[in-house]
N, C-alpha and C positions, 0 to 999 in steps of 0.2 A: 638533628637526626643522629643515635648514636649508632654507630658502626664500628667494624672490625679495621684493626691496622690493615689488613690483606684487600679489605673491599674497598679502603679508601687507596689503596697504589693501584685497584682497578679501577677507580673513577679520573685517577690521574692518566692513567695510559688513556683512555678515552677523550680525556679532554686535548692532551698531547696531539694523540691521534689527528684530531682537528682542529688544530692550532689554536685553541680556545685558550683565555688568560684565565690564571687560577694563582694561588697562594696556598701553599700547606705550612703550618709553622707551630711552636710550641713556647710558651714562656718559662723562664727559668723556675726549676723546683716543680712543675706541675707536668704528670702526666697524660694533659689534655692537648692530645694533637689535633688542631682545627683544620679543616680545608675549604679555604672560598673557591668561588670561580661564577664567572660570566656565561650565558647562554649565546654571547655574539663575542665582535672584538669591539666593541666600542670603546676609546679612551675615553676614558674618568678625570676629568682633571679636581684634584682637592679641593674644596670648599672649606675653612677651618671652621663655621661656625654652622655649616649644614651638612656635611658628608660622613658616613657613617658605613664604615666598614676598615678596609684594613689599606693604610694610606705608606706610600713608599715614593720617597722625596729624596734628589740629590744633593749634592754639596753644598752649591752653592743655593742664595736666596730668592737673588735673580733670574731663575728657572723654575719651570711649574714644576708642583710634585702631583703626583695620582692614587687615584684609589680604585681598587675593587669592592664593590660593594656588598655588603653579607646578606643576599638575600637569598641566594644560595650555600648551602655548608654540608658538611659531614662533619661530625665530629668522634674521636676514640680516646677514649680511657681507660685506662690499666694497671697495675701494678707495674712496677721497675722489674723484678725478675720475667712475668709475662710478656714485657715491653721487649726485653732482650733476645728471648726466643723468638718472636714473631720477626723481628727489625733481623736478627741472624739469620732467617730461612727468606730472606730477600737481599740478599749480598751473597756474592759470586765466592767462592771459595777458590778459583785463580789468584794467583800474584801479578801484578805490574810494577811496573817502578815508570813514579813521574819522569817525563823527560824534558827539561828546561827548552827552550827557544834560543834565549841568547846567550852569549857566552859570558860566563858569569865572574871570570877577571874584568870584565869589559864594565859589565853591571856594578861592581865592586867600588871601579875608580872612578866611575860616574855620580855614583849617592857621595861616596867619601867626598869627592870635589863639591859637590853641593853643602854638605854640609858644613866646609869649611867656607865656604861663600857667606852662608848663613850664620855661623861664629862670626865675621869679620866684622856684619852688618848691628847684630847684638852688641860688641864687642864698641861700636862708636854710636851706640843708641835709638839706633834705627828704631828697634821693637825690643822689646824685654825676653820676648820667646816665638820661636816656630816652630809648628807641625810638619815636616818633609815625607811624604810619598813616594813608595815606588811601583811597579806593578812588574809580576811574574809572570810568563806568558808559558804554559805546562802543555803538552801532551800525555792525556790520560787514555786510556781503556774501559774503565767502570760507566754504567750506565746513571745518568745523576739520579734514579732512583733509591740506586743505590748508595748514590754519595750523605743524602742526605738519611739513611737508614743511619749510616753510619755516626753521623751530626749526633744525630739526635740520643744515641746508647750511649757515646762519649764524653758528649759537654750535658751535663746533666744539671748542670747551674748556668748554661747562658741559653741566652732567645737564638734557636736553633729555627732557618727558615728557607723555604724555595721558591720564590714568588718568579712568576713569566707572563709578558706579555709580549706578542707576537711583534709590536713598535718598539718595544723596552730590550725584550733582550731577556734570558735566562740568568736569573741570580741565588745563590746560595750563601748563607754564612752561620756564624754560629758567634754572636757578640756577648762579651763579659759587661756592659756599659748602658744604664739604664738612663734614659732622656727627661723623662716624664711619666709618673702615675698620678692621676689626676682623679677626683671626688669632687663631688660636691662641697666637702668644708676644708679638703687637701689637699695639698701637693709634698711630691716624695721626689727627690732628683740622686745623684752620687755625681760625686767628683772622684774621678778616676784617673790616676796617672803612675807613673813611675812602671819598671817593666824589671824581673829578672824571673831567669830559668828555673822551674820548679827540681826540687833534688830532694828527694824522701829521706835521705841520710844526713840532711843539714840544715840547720836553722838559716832564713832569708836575713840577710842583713843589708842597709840602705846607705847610699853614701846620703851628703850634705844636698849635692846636684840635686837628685832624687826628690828628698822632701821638698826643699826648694820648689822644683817643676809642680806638687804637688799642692804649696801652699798657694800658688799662683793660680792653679786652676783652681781649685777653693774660693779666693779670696773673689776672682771674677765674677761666679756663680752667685756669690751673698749678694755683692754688688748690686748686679741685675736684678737679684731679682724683689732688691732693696729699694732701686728703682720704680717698681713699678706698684709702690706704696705697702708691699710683704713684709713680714719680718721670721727670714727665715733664721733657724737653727742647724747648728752643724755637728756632727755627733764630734766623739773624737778619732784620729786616722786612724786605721789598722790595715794590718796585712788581709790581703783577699786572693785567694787563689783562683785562676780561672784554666783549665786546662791544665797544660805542660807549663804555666805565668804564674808569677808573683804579682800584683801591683799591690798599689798603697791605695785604699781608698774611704771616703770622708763621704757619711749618710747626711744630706740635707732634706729637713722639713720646714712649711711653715705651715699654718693654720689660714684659708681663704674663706675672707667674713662679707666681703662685695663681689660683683661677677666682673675677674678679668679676664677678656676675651681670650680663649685657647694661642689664635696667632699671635698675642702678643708674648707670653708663657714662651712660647717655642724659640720667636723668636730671641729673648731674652736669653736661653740657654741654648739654642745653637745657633753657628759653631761656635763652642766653649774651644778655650785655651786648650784643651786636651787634645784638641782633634785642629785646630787651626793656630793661636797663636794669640799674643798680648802685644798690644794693642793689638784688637779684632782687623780693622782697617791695613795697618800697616801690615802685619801676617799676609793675609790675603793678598797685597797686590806683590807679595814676594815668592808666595805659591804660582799664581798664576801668572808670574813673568816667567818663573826658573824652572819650578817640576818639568815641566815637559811633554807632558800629557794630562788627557780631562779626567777628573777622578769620577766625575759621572756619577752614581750613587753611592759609592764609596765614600766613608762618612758623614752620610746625608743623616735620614731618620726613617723609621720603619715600626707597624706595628696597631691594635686595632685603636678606634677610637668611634665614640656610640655617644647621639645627643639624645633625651630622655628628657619626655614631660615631666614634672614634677605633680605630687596632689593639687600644690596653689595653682599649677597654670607655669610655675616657673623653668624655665629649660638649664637641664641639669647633664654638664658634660662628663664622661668617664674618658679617661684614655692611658693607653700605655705604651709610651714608645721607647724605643730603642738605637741607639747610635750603630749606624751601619758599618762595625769594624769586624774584621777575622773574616774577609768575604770576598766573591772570587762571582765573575761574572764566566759564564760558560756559552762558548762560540763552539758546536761540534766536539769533536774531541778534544778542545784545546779549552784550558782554565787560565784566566787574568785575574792571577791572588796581588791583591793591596793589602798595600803594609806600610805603616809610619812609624814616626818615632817624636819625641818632642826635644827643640833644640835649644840650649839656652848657654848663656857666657862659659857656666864650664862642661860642656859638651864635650865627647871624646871622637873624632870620624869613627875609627876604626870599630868603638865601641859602639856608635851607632847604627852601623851596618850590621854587627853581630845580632842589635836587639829587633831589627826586620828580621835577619833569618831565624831568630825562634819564632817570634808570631806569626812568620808563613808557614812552622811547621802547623798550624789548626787546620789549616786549608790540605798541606799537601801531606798530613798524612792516611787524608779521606781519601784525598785520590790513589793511595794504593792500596791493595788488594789484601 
């Protein structure tokens, strides 16, 4: 159903209205904003090899992930200039300023101490690398109608999305980090890692650390997915910009000439070294002793996926998903922005504190005015 950006944030206030689950979202580079939604609240739980609609999965493996199913939609398309007027006459022309929760010397010496925990652990071979989290607890004023107008005119190259279910909880983000595009004879993944501050007046330059973190997330990626009888290819690195960010990142393909089941694909590539850590196992059980909190869908995976008869009779999957980073779960006025960093032998604290508070500015600087 093609419709106007304006009549789809009225089918959102309607469904709000009565706490109906829904999903509005847009993939990177296209100006096609789609809107799912349920006519009750029933949870969906995923099916990999039968659901078909738009599935939003947490961290970890060992937790269901769900779908809303696309049997309901709106969809809008437009030009970038028309996109911009429309999405500005639905955002508040007031100012706020986010107002943090916790005290943020406190937040400072808390990540820093962890992350020297996690040096120490690297450091006598525990693991090769970890992903550390933290989470921002904000008080905003914008209406998340509005938050996501904003997603969407600004990151104009990442998967900009709002998905809500009345059991789940209100989520918003805007990720630079693509999981899976999936075809019938292909698959497309990225290895994405390494992080500095975008500066229009300066060429990005990478230390040693850097590539390093990024030849590791690489190297796992072929592995798996080497694994699981592929033979993937990997372009060569480059710089990718995503927002106000730098990262380093590495296009992988291969060519799929037998059917492997979608949950094995996923599972194979997440959680990747980017988002969790090397060895897979060991990361994880150092996440889940120390961070401190559930990361809940925060860097899980998100995003549609559609199975399809074939002419012969054969079932033909599509899908494209997206690593749930740059994302902020909203409780009332208050936004919970997640934010990592990847940690490894020559890790800096200081410097890895610095690289969370640029990647929370995606999130926090929707939430002002």
């Amino acid at each position: 159903m093609r419709s106007t950006y304006q009549e789809i944030c009225k089918q959102i206030d309607l469904l709000r209205a009565k706490g109906l689950p829904f999903v509005v979202f847009r993939s990177p580079a296209s100006m096609k904003v789609t809107l799912l939604w349920q006519e009750n609240t029933t949870l969906h739980t995923f099916d990999a090899e039968k659901s078909n609609g738009f599935v939003f999965a947490p961290f970890l493996h060992n937790r269901p992930a769900y779908v809303i199913p696309n049997s309901h939609s709106m969809e809008y398309i437009m030009g970038t200039a028309a996109l911009d007027i429309e999405v500005a006459s639905n955002i508040s022309s007031s100012e706020t300023t986010p107002r943090p929760h916790k005290d943020i010397q406190h937040a400072t010496k808390k990540h820093q101490s962890l992350v020297a925990a996690a040096i120490k652990k690297i450091k006598v071979s525990e693991f090769e690398k970890v992903v550390l989290a933290r989470k921002e607890s904000i008080s905003f004023d914008l209406d998340p109608m509005q938050t996501l107008s904003k997603l969407l005119v600004r990151y104009e190259t990442a998967f900009c999305y709002w998905f809500f279910h009345p059991e789940l909880g209100s989520w918003q983000g805007a990720t630079p980090e693509l999981l899976l595009k999936l075809d019938s004879s292909s698959l497309q993944t990225v290895s994405l890692a390494g992080t500095r501050k975008y500066d229009p007046f300066r060429s990005v330059e990478w230390s040693e650390k850097e590539y390093h973190e990024q030849r590791l997330v690489t190297d796992q990626m072929l592995s798996r997915l080497q694994g699981l009888g592929l033979s993937p290819v990997a372009s060569e690195t480059f710089n990718a910009r995503a927002g106000n960010l730098w990262h380093l990142k590495t296009n992988i393909e291969t060519y799929i000439t037998a059917h492997v089941p979608l949950l094995s694909l996923i599972e194979a590539l997440h959680p990747s070294a980017a988002i969790c850590g090397l060895p897979r196992e060991k990361a994880l059980e150092f996440i889940e002793e120390n961070e401190g909190f559930d990361r809940q869908f925060y860097a899980g995976y998100l995003g549609m996926i559609n199975h399809r008869a074939s002419a012969e009779g054969q079932k033909n999957t599509e899908a494209e998903l997206y690593v749930n980073l740059r994302c902020m779960s909203i409780e009332g006025t208050v936004a919970n922005v997640f934010i990592g960093s990847g940690i490894t032998t020559d890790s800096n604290p200081l410097k890895e504190w610095e690289e969370t508070v640029h990647k929370a500015q995606t999130m926090t600087q929707v939430l002002m005015g």
